[in-house]
C-alpha positions in Angstrom: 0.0 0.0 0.0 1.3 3.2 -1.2 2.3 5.7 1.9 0.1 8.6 1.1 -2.6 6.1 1.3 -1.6 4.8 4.7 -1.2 8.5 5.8 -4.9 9.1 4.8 -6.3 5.7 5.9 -4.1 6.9 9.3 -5.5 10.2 9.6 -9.4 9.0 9.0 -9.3 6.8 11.6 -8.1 9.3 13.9 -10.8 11.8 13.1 -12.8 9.5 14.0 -11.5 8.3 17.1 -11.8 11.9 17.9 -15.3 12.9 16.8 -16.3 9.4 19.0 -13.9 10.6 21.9 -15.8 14.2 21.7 -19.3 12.9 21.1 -18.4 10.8 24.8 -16.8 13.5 26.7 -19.4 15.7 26.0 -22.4 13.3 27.1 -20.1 12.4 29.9 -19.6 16.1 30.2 -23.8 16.9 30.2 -25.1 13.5 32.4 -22.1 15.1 35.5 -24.0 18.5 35.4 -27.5 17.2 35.1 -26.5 15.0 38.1 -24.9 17.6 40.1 -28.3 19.9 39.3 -30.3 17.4 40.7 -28.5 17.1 44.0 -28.4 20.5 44.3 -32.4 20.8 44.0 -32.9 18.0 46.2 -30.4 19.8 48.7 -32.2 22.8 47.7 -36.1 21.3 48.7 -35.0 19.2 51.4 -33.3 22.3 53.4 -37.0 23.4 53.1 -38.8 20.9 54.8 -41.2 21.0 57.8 -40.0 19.8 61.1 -41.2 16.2 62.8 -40.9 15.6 65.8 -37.5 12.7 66.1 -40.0 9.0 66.5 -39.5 7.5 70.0 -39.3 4.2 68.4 -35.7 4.6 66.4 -34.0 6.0 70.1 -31.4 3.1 71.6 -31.3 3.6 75.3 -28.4 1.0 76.7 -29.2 -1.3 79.1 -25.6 -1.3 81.0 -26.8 -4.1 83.7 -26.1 -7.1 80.9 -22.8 -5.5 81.1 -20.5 -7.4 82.7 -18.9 -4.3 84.8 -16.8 -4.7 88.1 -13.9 -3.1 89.5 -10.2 -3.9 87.8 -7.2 -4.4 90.0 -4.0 -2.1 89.0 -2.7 -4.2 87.0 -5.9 -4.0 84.7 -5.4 -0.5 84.1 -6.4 -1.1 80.4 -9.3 -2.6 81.4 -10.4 -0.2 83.6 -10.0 2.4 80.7 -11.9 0.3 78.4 -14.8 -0.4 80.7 -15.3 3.4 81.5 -15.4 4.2 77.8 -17.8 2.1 77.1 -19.6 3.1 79.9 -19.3 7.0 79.0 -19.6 5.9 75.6 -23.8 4.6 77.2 -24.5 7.9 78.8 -25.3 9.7 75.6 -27.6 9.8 73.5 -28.1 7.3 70.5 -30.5 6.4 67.7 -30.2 3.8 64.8 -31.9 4.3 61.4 -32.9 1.0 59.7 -32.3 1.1 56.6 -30.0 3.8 57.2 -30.8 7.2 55.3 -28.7 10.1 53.5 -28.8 13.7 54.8 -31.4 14.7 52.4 -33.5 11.8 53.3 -33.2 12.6 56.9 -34.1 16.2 56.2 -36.6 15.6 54.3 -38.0 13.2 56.6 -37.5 15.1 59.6 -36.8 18.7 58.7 -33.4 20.5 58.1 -32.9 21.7 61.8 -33.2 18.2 63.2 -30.0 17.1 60.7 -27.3 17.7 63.3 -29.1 16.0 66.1 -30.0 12.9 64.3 -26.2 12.7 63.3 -25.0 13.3 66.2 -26.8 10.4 67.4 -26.0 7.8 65.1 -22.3 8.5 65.9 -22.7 7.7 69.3 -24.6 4.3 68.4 -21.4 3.6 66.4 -19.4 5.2 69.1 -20.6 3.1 71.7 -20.2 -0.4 69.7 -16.8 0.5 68.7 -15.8 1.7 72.6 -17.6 -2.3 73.6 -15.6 -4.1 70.4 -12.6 -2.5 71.6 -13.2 -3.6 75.3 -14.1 -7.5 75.0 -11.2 -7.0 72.3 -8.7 -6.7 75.5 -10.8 -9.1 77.5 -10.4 -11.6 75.0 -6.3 -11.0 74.8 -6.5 -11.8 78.6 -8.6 -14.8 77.9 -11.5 -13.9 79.3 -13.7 -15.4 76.5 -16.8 -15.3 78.8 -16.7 -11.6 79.5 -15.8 -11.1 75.8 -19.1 -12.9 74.7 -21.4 -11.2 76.3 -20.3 -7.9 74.9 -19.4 -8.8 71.4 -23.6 -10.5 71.5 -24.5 -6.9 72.7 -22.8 -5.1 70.0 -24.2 -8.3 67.2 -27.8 -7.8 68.7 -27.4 -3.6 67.8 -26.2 -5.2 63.8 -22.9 -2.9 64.1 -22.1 -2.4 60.4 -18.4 -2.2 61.0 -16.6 -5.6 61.2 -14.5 -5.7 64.4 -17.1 -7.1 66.6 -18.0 -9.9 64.3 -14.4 -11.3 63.9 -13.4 -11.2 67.5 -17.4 -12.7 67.9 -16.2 -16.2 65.9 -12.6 -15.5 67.5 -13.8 -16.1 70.9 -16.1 -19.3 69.5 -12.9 -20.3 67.9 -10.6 -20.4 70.7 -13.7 -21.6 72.9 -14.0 -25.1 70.1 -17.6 -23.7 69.6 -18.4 -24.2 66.1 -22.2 -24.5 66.5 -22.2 -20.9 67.7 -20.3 -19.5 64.6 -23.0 -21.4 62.2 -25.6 -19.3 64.9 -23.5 -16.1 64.0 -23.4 -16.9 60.4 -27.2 -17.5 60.0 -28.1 -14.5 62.2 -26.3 -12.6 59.3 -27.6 -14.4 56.5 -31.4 -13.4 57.5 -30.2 -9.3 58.9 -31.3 -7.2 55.7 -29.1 -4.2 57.5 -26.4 -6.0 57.4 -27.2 -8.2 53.6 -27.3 -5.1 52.4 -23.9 -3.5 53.2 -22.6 -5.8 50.3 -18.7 -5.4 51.2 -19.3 -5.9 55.1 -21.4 -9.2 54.3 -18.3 -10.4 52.4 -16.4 -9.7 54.8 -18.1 -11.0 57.3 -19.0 -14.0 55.8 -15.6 -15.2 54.5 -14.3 -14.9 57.8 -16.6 -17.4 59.1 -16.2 -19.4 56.7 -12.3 -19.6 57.1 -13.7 -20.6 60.9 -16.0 -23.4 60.0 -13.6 -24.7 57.3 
């Protein structure tokens, strides 16, 4: 084939390479404003909407006397630590939205102003699971499995939707030879849509126990 027509055959194909790689960019370009529009109007009306009163029946009030509290000696200073967290961690005030919701859907559910408290609230759910995880986590490194269980059931029972207290869960069933309590764990999961839902955290979860049960 003669150069010159290589050279034109060449530059065609570019051309149209670039008219495609315009005609993309530009779509791209339109569907990233349109979308950005739209969240802004939905900010826009939701900053707008009336106030409701926060439903009594999504509050979490602790019940600290399933908690397996009692005084640490000085040379369970990290313990003691823990334990008080957690217990700070159940003085304040908590709520848990199932299935969770966006800021928009919250403020449009319950008004702009009540944004900040309903937040607020959900972190210290979170807050409170983490400060138990973290405490039957140090129980569990001082083989107190019992202790450990009874938390770590606490924080499964409030479907935390991070996995720490799940793994040290089948941990302590592991190190305990309780398989039959793992397959209990791994069913309870199977059927919680909260947690079926969170797609990378049911992953998670579940191929952990099934590296236990294996």
């Amino acid at each position: 084939m003669p150069d010159f027509i290589a050279r034109y055959i060449g530059l065609a194909a570019f051309l149209v390479f670039a008219i495609i790689f315009k005609f993309v960019i530009t779509r791209t370009g339109r569907s990233q404003r349109e979308s950005k529009d739209k969240l802004f109007e939905d900010e826009r009306s939701a900053n707008f909407s009336r106030v409701q009163a926060i439903p009594e029946g999504i509050m979490y009030t602790p019940d600290v006397s399933k908690l397996p509290v009692r005084e640490y000696t000085d040379e369970e200073k990290k313990l003691r630590l823990l334990q008080e967290r957690a217990l700070a961690a159940a003085s304040k005030p908590m709520l848990r939205l199932d299935p969770p919701m966006t800021n928009i859907e919250i403020k449009r559910a319950f008004g702009a102003t009540n944004l900040e408290i309903m937040t607020t609230r959900e972190e210290n759910y979170e807050l409170y699971i983490r400060a138990l995880s973290n405490w039957a986590g140090e129980l569990i490194s001082r083989d107190n499995y019992e202790a450990a269980e009874i938390i770590l059931k606490i924080c499964i029972e409030m479907n935390a939707l991070f996995f720490l207290p799940y793994s040290l869960l089948c941990d302590v069933y592991e190190k305990t030879g309780n398989k039959a309590a793992t397959q209990t764990l791994r069913d309870y999961i199977n059927k919680t849509e909260i947690i079926r839902n969170n797609e990378i955290l049911f992953k998670k979860i579940s191929d952990y126990i099934r590296v236990k049960l294996s």
